[in-house]
N, C-alpha and C positions, 0 to 999 in steps of 0.2 A: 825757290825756283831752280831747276837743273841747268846748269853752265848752257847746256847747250840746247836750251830749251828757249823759244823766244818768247816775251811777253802777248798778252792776248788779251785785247779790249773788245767787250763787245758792247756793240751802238745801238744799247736796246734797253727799255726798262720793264719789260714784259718777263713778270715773272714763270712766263709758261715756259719762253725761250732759253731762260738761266736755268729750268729746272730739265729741261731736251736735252743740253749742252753737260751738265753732270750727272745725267742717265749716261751719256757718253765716259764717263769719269775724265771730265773738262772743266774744271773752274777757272775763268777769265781774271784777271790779275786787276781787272777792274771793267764797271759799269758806267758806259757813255750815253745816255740816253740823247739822242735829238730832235728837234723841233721842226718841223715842216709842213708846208702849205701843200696838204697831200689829195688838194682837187684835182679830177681827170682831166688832162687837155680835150682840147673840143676833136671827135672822134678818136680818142687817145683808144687800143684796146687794151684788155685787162691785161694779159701776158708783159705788154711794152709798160703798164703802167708801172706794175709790180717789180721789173727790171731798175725802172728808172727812178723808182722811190727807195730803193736799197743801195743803189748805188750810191743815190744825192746822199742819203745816211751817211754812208762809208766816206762821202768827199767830206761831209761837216764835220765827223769824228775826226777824219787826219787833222785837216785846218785848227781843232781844239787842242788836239795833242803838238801839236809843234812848236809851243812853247812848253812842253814840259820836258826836263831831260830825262826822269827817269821813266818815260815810253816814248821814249827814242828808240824807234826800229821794230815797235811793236808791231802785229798784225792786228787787225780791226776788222770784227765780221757784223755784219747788217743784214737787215734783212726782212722782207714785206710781205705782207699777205692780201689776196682780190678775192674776193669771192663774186659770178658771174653767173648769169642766168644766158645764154649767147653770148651778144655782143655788151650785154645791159653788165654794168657796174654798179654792185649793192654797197651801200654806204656801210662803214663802221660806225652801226647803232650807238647813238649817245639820246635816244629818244624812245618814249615809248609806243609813239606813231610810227619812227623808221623800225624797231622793232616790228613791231606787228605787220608792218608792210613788206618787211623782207618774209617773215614766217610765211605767210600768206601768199607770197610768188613761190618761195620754195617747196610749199606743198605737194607733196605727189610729184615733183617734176625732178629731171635730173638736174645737175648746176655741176659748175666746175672752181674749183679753187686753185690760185695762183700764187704758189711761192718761190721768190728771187733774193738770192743769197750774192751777197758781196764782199770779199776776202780783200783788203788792202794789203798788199806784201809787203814784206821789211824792206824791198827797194823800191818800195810805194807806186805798184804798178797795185791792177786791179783786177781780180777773177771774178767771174759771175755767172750763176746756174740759173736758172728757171724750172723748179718742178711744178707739172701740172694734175692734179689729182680728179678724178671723177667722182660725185657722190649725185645719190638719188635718195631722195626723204620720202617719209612715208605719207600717205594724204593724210596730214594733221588737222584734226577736228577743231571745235572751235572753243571747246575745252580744254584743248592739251596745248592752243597760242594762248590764250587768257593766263592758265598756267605758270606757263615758262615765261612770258614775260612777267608778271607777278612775282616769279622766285631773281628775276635782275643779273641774272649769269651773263647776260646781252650786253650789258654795258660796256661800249668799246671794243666789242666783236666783229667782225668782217663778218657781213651777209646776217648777221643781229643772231650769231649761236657761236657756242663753243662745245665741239665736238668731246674734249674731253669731261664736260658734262653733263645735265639731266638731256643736254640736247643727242648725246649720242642713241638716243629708243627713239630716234627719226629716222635713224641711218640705215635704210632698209639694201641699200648697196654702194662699196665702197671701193673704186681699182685705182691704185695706185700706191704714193705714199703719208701714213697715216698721221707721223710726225709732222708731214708738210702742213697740215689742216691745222693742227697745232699748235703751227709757227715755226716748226726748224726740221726739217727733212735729214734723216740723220746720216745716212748713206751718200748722199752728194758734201755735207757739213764736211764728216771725217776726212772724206776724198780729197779737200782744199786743204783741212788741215797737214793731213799728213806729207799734201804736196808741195808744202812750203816750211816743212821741220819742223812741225809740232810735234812730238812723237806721243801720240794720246796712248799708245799700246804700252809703253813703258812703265805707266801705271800701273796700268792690268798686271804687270807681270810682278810690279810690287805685292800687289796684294798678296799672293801665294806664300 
């Protein structure tokens, strides 16, 4: 690690989001994964949920790390995903009824996905984004749900798909950002980073 480089934990065990963060040419000096009771409060909405499930992340990773000395002073990024049909909150499919359930509302209709990112800084203050992305699926038959849930990519999905695969030949339209769907919005990510001395560009110019 470069003198003036600060250490980087990220509060996630989501291999989509460790694999986002080294498209970036970023590797976290270490994996905090944490645990939470991540039910919506009663008329919680999606945006405020997603906020506030990435931040809780980002308080539990500091609280872990502060008995260790060597990530003292580390940064710690978090960070959540909602997926919404309006105001309606789709569960992270761990079933093949919530599966089918979310395919089945998201048909043919548009839905919104909510990702909230939370930077712990080396003087353990907190930043936090919110990107919110639009997508519209195709009206899915009842071949192409039996399918995809059958191939199991759902497991543990926001809104029971994951965009980067068999589910992306739903995605008949997409505005916003594509990494957010993902799990890590790469263009708000860097912006924290580099707004608190991580110098991720450094890299880049190693390569040459």
């Amino acid at each position: 690690m470069a003198k003036d480089r600060p250490k980087l934990v990220l509060a996630s065990a989501s291999p989509r989001r460790l694999a986002l963060l080294e498209q970036m040419g970023v590797t976290p000096d270490q994996l905090l994964p944490t645990s939470l009771d991540e039910t919506p409060r009663r008329n919680e909405r999606p945006r405020t949920l997603a906020l506030r499930l990435a931040e809780e992340k980002a308080q539990a990773a500091h609280r872990m790390i502060g008995q260790d000395p060597a990530l003292k002073g580390a940064l710690i990024l978090a960070a959540d995903t909602v997926v919404s049909v309006g105001r309606r909150i789709l569960p992270k499919a761990e079933t093949v009824e919530e599966a089918t359930g979310c395919l089945e509302l998201l048909s043919g209709r548009a839905h919104r996905v909510s990702t909230a990112l939370c930077l712990t800084t080396v003087k353990g203050s907190f930043r936090s984004r919110v990107v919110e992305t639009r997508l519209r699926f195709k009206r899915l038959s009842d071949l192409e749900i039996e399918a995809y849930v059958a191939a199991g990519e759902w497991r543990g999905k926001a809104g029971g798909y994951a965009i980067q695969g068999l589910a992306g030949c739903f995605v008949a339209k997409l505005s916003g950002s594509y990494g957010a769907v993902v799990g890590l919005p790469l263009y708000e990510t860097a912006n924290l980073l580099v707004g608190e001395g991580y110098p991720i560009h450094k890299d880049w110019l190693a390569r040459s």
